[in-house]
C-alpha positions in Angstrom: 0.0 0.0 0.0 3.0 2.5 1.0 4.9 1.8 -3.0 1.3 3.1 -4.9 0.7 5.9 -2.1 4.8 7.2 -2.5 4.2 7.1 -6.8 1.2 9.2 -6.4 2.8 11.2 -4.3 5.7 12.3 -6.6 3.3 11.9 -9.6 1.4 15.2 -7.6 4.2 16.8 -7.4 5.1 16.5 -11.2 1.4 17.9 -12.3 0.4 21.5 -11.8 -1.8 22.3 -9.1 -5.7 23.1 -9.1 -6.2 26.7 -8.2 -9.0 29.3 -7.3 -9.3 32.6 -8.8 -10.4 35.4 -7.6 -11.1 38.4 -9.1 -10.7 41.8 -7.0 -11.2 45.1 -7.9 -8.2 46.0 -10.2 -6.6 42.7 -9.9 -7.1 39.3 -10.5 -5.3 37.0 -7.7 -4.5 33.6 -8.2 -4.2 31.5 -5.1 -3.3 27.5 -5.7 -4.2 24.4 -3.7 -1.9 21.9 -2.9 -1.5 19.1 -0.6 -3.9 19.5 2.2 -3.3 18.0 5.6 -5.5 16.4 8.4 -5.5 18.9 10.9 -8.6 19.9 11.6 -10.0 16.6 10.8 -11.7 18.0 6.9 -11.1 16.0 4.4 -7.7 16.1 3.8 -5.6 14.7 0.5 -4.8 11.5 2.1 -8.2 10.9 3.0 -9.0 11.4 -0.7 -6.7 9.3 -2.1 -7.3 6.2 0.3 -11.1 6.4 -0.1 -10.4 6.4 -3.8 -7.9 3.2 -3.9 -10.2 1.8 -1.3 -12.9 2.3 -3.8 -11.1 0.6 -6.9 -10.0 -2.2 -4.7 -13.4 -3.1 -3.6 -14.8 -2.8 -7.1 -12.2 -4.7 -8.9 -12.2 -7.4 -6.2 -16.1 -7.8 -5.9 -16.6 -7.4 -10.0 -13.9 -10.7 -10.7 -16.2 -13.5 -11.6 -13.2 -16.6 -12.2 -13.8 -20.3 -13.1 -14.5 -22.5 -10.3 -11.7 -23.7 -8.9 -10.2 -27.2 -9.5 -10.4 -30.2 -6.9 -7.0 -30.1 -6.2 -6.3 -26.0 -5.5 -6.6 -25.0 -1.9 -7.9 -22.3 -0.7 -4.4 -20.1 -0.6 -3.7 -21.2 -4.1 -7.5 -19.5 -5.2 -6.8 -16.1 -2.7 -3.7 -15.9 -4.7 -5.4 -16.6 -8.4 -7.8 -13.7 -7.8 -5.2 -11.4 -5.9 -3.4 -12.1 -9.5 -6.2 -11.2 -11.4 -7.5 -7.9 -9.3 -4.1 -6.3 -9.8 -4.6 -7.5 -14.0 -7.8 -5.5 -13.0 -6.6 -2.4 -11.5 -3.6 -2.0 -14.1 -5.0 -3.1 -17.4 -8.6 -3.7 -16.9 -8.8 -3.5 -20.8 -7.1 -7.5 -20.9 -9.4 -8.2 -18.6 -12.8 -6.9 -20.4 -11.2 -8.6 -23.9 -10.8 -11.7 -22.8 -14.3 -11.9 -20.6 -15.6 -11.1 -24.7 -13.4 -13.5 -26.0 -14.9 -16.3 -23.7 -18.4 -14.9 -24.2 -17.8 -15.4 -28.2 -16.4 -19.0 -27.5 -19.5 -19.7 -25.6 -22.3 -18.3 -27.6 -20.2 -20.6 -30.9 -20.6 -23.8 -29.1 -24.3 -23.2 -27.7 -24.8 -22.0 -31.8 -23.3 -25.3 -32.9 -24.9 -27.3 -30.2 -28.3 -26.2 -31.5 -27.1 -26.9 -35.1 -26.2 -30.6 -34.1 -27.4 -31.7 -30.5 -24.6 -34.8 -30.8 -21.7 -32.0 -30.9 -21.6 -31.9 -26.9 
């Protein structure tokens, strides 16, 4: 959790910051946002960004559908499988959404064909 919190962290520093204007009589002031810190128990940067990987890692974890696992994996061996396949998620959830189509397609061809010829199964 620390190695994805330390890359956002100089990633924020890299990117310009949000700001506020605001416009006075004769001049227009331009005050920037940055980090914002937990003191006064508001809701600070940190806050935001642990609700929000909190947030993908429920999603990706609860929206992982795998094959049932075989007699012979324990339970450690399928934690592991779909710890493997969350982080596939989270990083490129793209392979994941092209190969859930890809099995759809391989499905709806042998449910075609098993119409076509009920001896094919």
């Amino acid at each position: 959790m620390l190695i994805p919190l330390l890359f956002l962290t100089v990633l924020h520093s890299s990117l310009p910051v949000a700001g506020a204007e605001q416009i006075g009589q004769n001049a227009t002031t331009h005050t920037t946002v940055g980090w914002v810190s937990d003191a006064d128990n508001n809701r600070s940067t940190i806050t935001l960004l642990y609700n929000c990987l909190f947030t993908i890692f429920l999603c990706t974890w609860s929206a992982m559908h795998l094959n049932v696992p075989g007699e012979k994996d324990t339970q450690l061996r399928t934690f592991l499988r779909k710890c493997e396949w969350m982080l596939i998620g989270v990083l490129a959830p793209e392979w994941v959404a092209f190969l859930a189509i890809m099995e759809w397609y391989s499905t709806w061809e042998l449910v075609r064909k098993v119409h076509i010829n009920p001896t094919v199964a």
